[in-house]
N, C-alpha and C positions, 0 to 999 in steps of 0.2 A: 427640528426647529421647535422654537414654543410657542405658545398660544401668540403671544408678542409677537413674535416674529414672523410667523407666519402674516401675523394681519397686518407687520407693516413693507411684506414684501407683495400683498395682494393692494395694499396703497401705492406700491409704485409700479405695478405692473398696471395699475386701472389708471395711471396716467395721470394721478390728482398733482394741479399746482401746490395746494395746503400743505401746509405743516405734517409729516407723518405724527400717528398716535405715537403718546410714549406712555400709556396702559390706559386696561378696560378700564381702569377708576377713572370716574371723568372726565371719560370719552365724549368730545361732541356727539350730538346725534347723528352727524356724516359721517363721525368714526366709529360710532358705537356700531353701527350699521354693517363695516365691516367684519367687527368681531363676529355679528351676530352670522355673518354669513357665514366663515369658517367656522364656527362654533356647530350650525346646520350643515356642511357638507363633510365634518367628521361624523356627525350623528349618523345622517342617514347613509354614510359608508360602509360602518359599523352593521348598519342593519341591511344593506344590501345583501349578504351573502352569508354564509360559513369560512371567516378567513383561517386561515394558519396560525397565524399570531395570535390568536384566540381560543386558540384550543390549548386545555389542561389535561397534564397524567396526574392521576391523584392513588396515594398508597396509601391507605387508612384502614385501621382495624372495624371489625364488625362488633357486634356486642352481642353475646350468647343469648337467643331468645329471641329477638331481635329483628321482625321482619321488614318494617319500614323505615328509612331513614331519609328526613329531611336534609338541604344543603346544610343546618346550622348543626345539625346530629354528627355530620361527618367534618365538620369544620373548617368547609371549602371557601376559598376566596374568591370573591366575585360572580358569582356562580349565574350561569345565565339557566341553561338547561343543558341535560346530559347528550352525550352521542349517540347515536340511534344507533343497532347493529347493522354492518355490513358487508362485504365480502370480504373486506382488508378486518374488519374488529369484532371482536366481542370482549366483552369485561372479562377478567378473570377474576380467583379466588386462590390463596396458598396458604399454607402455615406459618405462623410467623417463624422468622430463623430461617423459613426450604424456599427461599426466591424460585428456587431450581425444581421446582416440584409444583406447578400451578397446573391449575383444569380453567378449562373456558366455561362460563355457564352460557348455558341456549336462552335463547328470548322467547319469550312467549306471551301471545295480547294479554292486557290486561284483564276483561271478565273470562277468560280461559283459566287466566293464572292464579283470579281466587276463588274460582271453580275448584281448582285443584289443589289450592295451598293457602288460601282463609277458610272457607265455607266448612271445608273439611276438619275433622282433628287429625293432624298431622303430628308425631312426636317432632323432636329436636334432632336435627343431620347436619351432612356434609351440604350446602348447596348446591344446586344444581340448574336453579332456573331465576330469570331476573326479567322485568320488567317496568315500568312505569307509571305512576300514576295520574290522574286529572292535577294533582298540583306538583308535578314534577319529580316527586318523591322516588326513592331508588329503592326497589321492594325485591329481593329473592326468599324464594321458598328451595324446604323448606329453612324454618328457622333455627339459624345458626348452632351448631349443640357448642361451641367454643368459639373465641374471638379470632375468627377467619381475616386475613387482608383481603382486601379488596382494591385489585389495581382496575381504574376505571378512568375512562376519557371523558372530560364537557368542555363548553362553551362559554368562556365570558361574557359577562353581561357589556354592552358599551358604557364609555363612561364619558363623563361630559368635559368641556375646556370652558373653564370659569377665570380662570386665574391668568397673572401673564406669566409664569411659569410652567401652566401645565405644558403638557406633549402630548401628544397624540403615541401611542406603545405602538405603532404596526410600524415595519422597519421604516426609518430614517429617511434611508434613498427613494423611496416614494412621498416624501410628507408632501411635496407639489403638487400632489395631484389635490390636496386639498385648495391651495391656492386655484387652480386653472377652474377647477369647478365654484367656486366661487364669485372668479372673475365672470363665469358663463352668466351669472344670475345678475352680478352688477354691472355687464356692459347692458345686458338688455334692461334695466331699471335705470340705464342712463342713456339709451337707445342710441348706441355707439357698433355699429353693425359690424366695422374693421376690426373694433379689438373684442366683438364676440365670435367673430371668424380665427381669430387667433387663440382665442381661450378653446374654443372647441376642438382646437388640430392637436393642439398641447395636451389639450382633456384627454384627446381621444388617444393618446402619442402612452403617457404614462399612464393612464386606466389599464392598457393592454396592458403593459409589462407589469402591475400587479395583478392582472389576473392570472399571467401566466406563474408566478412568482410566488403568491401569496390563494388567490382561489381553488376552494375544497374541489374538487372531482371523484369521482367514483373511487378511485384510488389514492389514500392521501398519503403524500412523501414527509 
C-alpha cells in the first residue's frame, strides 16, 4: 500500500465519521495527524531491528593502494552501515573474471588492525583482513596491490514516507502492521480503549509474523 493508503485505511479502521484524506497536501490537522502517525510507525520499525529487506550484497572493485573506503568510494545505495562478522558471514575478496576462486578475509578490531596494517609500513598484497571504522568506513589491510572485488553485506539506511505515493519497500503482506500500530497511538490520543484493544491484538497478531518472516537472527536465511 502507499503512503495514501495506508493513512486512509488507518482513517477507517479509527472509526472517523469525516471525510477520508485524499493526500498529505492539505491535510486537515485530524488528518495530517494521521499521516504523521504512519509516517512514525514505519520510521521507528525500520529502526527496531536488523530486517531482511534491508540487507544489501554489494560487488565492487577495490582500487590498488587503497585501504579505506567510504559508502560514496564504493558507490553504495542507501547505505545505512555494513554487516558485522558472524557465524553465517564474513566479506570476501576475488579477482575479477574468478567468482569461483574467492577467500574470506578475517575481522579484526579496529586499533589491532592499524596496529598492524597503518601504523606499520606495509607493501601492497593480496587482502586478508578487514574492519571498521569510527565513521563506518570499510578498511582492509593490507593494501590492495590490484583492483580486488569485494563481495560484502550492509544495511539500508530507513527512509521516510513524505509523499502519497511513497511505500514502505519491506514486503507488502505486512504493510498493516503499519496501520495497527498506528491505530495503538491514535485510539489512546482519542482515549477509545475498545479500539485500542483491538489495534493491540492485530499489532501483536502481524508483528509476530514479521518477525518470524523478516527478523535478523543469529543465523540469516
Amino acid at each position: 500500500m502507499t503512503f495514501l493508503e495506508l493513512v486512509q485505511r488507518l482513517h477507517s479502521e479509527s472509526m472517523r465519521s469525516t471525510a477520508a484524506p485524499t493526500s498529505v497536501s492539505g491535510a486537515t490537522d485530524r488528518n495530517a495527524r494521521l499521516f504523521n502517525r504512519i509516517a512514525d510507525a514505519w520510521r521507528n520499525l525500520q529502526n527496531e531491528r536488523l530486517w531482511r529487506w534491508m540487507r544489501v550484497t554489494t560487488d565492487v572493485a577495490l582500487v590498488a593502494g587503497q585501504q579505506t573506503y567510504s559508502d560514496s568510494d564504493l558507490s553504495l545505495t542507501r547505505f545505512g552501515s555494513w554487516r558485522t562478522e558472524d557465524d553465517t558471514y564474513c566479506p570476501v575478496i576475488y579477482r575479477s573474471g574468478q567468482v569461483n576462486s574467492m577467500w574470506p578475509l578475517a575481522y579484526d578490531h579496529l586499533d589491532e588492525f592499524r596496529r598492524h596494517w597503518i601504523y606499520l609500513t606495509m607493501g601492497q598484497s593480496q587482502p586478508i583482513v578487514w574492519t571498521i571504522d569510527e565513521q563506518d568506513r570499510f578498511l582492509v589491510g593490507p593494501a590492495p596491490d590490484q583492483a580486488y572485488m569485494l563481495r560484502a553485506e550492509y544495511w539500508m539506511e530507513p527512509t521516510e514516507l513524505t509523499a502519497d505515493t511513497d511505500e514502505p519497500d519491506m514486503p507488502a503482506k505486512f504493510h498493516m502492521v503499519l496501520v495497527w500500530r498506528a491505530l495503538i497511538d491514535e485510539a489512546k490520543a482519542d482515549a477509545k480503549p475498545e479500539l485500542l484493544a483491538l489495534a493491540e491484538e492485530n499489532y501483536a497478531l502481524v508483528h509476530g509474523q514479521l518477525l518470524r518472516d523478516q527478523g535478523r537472527t543469529r543465523y540469516v536465511s
